[in-house]
C-alpha positions, 0 to 999 in steps of 0.5 A, spaced: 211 352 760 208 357 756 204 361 761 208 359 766 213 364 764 207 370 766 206 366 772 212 367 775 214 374 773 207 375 777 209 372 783 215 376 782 211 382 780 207 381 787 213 380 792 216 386 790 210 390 791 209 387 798 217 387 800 216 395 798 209 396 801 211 391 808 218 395 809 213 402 810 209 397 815 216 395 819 218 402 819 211 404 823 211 397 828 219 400 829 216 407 831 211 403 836 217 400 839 221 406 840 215 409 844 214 404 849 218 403 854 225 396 854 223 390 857 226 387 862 230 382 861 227 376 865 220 377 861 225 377 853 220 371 851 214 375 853 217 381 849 218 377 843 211 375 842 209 382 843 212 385 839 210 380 834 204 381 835 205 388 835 208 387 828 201 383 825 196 388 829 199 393 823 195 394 817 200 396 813 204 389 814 199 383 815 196 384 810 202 386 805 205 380 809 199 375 807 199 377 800 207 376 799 205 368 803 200 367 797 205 368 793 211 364 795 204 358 794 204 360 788 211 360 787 212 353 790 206 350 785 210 353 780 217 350 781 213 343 781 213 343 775 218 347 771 226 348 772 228 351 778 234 353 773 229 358 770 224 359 776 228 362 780 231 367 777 226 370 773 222 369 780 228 372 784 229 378 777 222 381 776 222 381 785 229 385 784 226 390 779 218 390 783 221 392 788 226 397 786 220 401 783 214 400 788 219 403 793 220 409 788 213 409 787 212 409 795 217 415 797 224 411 797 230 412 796 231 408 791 238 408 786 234 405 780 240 405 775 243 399 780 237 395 780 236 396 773 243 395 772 242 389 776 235 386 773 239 386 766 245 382 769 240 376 772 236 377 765 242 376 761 244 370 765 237 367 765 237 368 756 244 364 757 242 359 760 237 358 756 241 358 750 246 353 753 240 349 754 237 348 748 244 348 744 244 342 749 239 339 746 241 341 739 247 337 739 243 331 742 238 331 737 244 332 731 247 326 733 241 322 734 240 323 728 247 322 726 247 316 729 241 313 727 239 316 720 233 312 718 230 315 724 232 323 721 225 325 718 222 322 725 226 327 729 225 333 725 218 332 725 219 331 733 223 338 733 217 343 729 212 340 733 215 341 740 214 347 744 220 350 743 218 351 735 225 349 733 228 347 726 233 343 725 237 344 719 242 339 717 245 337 710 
């Protein structure tokens, strides 16, 4: 659970540099579109796959687009095996943020105030959380301890053992 943290932060760290990088290829494959000709409408599904094509043919968006794929793999071998109540949101906070500052990075106008404003929202929920799980935890361990004192040393060795380097302190 230790490295999965950095993991997730550089899953989000990818996806926003590639939201960033992608929308500049989208404004280029719009500008292909404004200077061809509208389709007729008998051959709308012809025309959809050509622009899809179109899209892809673009440098600045395939590739981009194939790294940001990469990375919702990465995301999904990470949410496997840790929280979804801890996966997404750092995830989904750090993609916030990336993307906010590659696109000012890129020429963007970015209101970077709002996103960090926001990125410090999510953080805060994320933090709460946590401590509202490992209060949980706490509390369940107390009164197992409570409920079962010849078992308390055994807790408490479990409890500085344990990853989350908690010590349980009761009189």
């Amino acid at each position: 659970m230790i490295g999965d943290v950095e993991k997730m932060v550089a899953v989000g760290l990818v996806w926003g540099a590639t939201n960033a990088i992608m929308r500049r290829g989208a404004l280029l494959w719009d500008q292909a579109l404004k200077s061809t000709p509208t389709p007729s409408p008998q051959h709308k599904l012809l025309s959809s796959l050509k622009n899809w094509f179109t899209l892809l043919s673009i440098w600045q968006y395939s590739i981009p687009f194939f790294i940001n794929l990469s990375a919702s793999a990465t995301f999904f071998v990470i949410l496997s095996h840790t929280p979804i109540s801890l996966t997404v949101p750092v995830t989904n906070a750090t993609t916030f943020a990336a993307t906010a500052v590659f696109g000012m990075l890129l020429g963007e106008e970015t209101r970077l105030a709002h996103a960090l404003f926001g990125t410090a929202l999510i953080v805060l929920g994320v933090w709460l959380w946590e401590v509202y799980q490992l209060a949980a935890v706490v509390l369940e361990a107390h009164q197992l301890m409570l409920a079962y004192p010849c078992h308390r040393q055994a807790l408490v060795d479990l409890f500085k053992s344990s990853s989350c380097c908690l010590v349980i302190c009761i009189p």
